[in-house]
C-alpha positions in Angstrom: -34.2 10.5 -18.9 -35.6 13.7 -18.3 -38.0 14.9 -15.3 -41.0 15.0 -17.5 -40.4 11.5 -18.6 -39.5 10.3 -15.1 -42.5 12.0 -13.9 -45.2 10.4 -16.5 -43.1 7.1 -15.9 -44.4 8.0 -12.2 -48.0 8.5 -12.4 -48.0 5.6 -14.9 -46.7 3.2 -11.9 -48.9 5.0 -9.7 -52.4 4.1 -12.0 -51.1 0.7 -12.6 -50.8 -0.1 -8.4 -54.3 2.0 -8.0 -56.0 0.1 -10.6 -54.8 -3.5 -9.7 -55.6 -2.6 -5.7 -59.4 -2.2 -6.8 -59.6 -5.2 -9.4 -57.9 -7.0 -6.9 -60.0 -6.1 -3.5 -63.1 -5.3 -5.0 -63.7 -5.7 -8.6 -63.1 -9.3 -9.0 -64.5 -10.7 -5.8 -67.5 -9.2 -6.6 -67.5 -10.2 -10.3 -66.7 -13.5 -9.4 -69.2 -14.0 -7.5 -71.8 -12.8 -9.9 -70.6 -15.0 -12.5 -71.8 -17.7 -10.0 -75.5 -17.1 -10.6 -76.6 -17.5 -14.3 -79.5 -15.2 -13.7 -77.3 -12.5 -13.8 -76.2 -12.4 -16.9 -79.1 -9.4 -18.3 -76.8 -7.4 -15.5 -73.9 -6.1 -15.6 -72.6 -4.1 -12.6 -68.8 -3.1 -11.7 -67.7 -2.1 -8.1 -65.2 -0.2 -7.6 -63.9 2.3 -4.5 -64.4 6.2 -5.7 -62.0 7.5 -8.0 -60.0 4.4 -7.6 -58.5 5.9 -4.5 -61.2 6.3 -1.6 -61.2 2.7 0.4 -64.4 4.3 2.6 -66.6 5.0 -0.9 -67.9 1.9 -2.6 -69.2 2.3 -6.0 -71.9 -0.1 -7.6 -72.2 0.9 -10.8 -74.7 -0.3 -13.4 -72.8 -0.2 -16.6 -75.5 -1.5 -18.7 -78.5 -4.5 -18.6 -80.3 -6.0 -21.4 -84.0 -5.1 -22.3 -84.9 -8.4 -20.4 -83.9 -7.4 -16.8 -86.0 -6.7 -13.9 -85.5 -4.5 -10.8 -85.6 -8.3 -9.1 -82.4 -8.8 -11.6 -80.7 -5.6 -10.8 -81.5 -6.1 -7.4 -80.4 -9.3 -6.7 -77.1 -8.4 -8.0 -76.6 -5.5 -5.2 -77.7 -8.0 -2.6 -75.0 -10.6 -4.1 -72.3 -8.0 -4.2 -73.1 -7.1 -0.1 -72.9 -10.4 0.4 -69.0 -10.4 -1.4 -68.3 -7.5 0.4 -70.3 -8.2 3.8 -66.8 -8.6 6.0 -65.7 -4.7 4.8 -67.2 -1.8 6.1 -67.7 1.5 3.8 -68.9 4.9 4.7 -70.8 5.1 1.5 -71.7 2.7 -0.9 -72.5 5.0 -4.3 -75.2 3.7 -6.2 -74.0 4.5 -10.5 -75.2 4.3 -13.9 -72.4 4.3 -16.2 -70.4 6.1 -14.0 -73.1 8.5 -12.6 -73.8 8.5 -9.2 -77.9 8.3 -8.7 -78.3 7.6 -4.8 -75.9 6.6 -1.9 -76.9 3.7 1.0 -74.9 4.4 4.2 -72.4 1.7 4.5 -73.1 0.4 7.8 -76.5 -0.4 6.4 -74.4 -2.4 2.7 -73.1 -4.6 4.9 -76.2 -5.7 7.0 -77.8 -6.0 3.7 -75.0 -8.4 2.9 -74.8 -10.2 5.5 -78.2 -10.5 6.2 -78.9 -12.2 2.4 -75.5 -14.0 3.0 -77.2 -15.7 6.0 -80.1 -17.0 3.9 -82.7 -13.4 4.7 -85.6 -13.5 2.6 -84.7 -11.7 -0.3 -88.0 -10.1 -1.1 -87.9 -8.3 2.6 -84.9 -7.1 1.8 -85.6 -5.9 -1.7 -89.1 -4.1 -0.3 -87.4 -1.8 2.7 -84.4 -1.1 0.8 -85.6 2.3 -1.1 -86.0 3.5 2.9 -82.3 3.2 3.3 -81.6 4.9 -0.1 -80.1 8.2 0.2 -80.0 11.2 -1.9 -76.6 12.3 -3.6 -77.3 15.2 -0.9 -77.5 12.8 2.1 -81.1 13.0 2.1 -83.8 10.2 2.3 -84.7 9.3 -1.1 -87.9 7.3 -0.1 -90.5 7.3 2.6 -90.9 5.2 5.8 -94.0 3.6 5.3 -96.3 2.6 7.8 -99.7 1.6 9.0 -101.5 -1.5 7.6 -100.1 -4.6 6.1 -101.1 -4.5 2.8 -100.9 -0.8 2.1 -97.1 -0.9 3.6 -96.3 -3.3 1.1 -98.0 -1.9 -1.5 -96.2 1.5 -1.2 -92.6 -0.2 -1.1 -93.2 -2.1 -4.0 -94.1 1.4 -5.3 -90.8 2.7 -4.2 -88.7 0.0 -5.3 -90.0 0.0 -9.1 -89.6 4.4 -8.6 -86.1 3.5 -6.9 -85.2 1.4 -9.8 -86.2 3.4 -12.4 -84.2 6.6 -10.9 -81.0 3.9 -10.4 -80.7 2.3 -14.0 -84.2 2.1 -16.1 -83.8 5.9 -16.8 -80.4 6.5 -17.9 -81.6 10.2 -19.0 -82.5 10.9 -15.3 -79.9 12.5 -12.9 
């Protein structure tokens, strides 16, 4: 066998263990659990770690979702897959469209998200201050910090949530 073939042969083994180690420790947990909730079906999302190789760098990608879905839809599924994930701890957690980054969360902040809808959180609080978390691709803050009156607060976030979602996965044309 010659080196080129030995080498190929290689890389081959290589792909095969990288590949498996995501579908094993991150893929199919989190599909599995979203194949728990029939809601979720307009979704469909695919974590996986950065290039396949970076354990710090989680990637939630939205690989497509039917004309029917919501942000709540979308939504709902990154709070299910904390939740899968809420006993890891990332650096990042990438936010995708078809395998384009859009926005990062800081992965301290994934796993509270996670845990905190494991543990029964209100949903719709954790939907409404999570474009303040949302980071640029640049490390920046996406969205605002809102403050001041009740109803103008959540007003505004409900703003930034439909903008966040939009940017995320209703735009596939934005970058």
């Amino acid at each position: 066998m010659s080196k080129w073939v030995k080498g190929a042969l290689g890389l081959a083994i290589v792909a095969i263990v990288v590949a498996g180690w995501n579908l094993v420790s991150v893929t199919l947990p989190v599909a599995r659990a979203l194949d728990q909730d029939s809601r979720n079906t307009a979704v469909h999302v695919v974590a996986y770690h950065r290039a396949l190789l970076l354990p710090g760098t989680l990637v939630v990608d939205v690989w497509g979702a039917a004309p029917t879905a919501t942000p709540l839809d979308v939504l709902r599924v990154l709070l299910q897959a904390a939740a899968t994930l809420d006993e890891r701890s990332y650096d990042t957690v990438v936010l995708a469209y078809r395998g384009r980054p859009r926005f990062t969360l800081p992965g301290f902040y994934f796993q509270q998200l996670g845990h905190d809808y494991g543990q029964g959180e209100n949903a719709t609080a954790l939907i409404r201050t999570l474009p303040q978390n949302v980071r640029t691709l640049d490390g920046n803050a996406a969205f605002e910090t809102w403050t001041g009156g009740m109803l103008g607060v959540l007003d505004r976030q409900m703003d930034d949530v439909l903008t966040f979602s939009r940017r995320w996965w209703m735009e596939p044309h934005t970058s």
